[in-house]
C-alpha positions in Angstrom: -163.9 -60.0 -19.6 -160.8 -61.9 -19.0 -161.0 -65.6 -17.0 -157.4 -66.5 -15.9 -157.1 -70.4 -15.0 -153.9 -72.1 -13.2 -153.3 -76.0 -14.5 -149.6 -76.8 -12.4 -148.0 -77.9 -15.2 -147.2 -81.5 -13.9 -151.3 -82.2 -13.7 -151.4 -81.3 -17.7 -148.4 -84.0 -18.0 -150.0 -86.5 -16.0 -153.3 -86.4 -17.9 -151.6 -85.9 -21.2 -149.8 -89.0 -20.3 -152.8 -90.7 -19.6 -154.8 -90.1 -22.7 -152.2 -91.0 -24.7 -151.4 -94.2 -23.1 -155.4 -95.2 -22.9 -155.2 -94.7 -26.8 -152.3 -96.9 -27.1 -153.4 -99.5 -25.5 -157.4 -99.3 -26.7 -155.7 -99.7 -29.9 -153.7 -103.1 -29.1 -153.3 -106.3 -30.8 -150.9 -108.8 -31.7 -150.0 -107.3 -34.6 -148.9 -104.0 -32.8 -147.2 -106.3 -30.5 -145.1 -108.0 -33.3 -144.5 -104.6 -34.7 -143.3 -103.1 -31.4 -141.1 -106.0 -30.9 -139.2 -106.2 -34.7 -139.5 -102.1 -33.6 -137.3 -102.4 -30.4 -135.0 -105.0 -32.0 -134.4 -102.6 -35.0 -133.6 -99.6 -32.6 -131.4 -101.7 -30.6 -128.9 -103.3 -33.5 -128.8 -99.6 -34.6 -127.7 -98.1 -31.3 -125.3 -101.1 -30.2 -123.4 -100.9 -34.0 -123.1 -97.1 -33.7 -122.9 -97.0 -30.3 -119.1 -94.8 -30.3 -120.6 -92.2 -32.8 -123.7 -91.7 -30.9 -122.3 -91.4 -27.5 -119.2 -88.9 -28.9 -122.2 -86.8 -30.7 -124.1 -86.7 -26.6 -120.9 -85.7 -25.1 -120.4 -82.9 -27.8 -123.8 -81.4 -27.4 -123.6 -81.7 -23.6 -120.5 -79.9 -23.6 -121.9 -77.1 -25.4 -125.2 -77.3 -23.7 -123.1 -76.9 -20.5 -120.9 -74.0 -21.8 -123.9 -72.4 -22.6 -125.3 -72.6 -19.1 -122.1 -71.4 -17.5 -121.6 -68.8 -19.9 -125.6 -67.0 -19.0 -125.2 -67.7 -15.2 -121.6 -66.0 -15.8 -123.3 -63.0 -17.0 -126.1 -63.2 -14.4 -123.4 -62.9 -11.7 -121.8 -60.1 -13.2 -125.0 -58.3 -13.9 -125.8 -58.8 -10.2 -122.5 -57.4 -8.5 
C-alpha cells in the first residue's frame, strides 16, 4: 500500500517558520537580548571593515552563478531546435 500526500511547499515554510520562531521567542530574556544585540554589533563592524572584499567575493560568485545559467539554458535551446 502506497499513501501519496501533497504539502505546497510554501505551507511547509510557513509552519517551519512558525515553530521556529515560537521557540525563539518562548526562550526569551534579557540575557538573549544583550546577546543578540553585542551579536548584531559584532556582525556589523565585521561587514562595514571588509565591506570591498565581501562585496568583490558576491560579484565573483554571481558572475559565475550567472554564466552557469546562461551556459544550461544555451544548451536547452540548442537541444530544442
Amino acid at each position: 500500500m502506497k499513501i501519496t500526500i501533497e504539502i505546497p511547499e510554501e505551507e511547509i515554510k510557513d509552519r517551519l517558520l512558525d515553530v521556529i520562531a515560537n521557540q525563539y521567542y518562548r526562550d526569551y530574556s534579557s540575557d538573549r537580548r544583550k546577546v543578540d544585540m553585542v551579536t548584531k554589533e559584532c556582525v556589523r563592524e565585521i561587514i562595514y571593515k571588509d565591506k570591498e572584499r565581501i562585496i568583490d567575493r558576491i560579484v565573483s560568485q554571481a558572475s559565475s552563478h550567472t554564466k552557469t545559467l546562461a551556459v544550461k539554458k544555451m544548451i536547452e535551446q540548442m537541444q530544442k531546435q
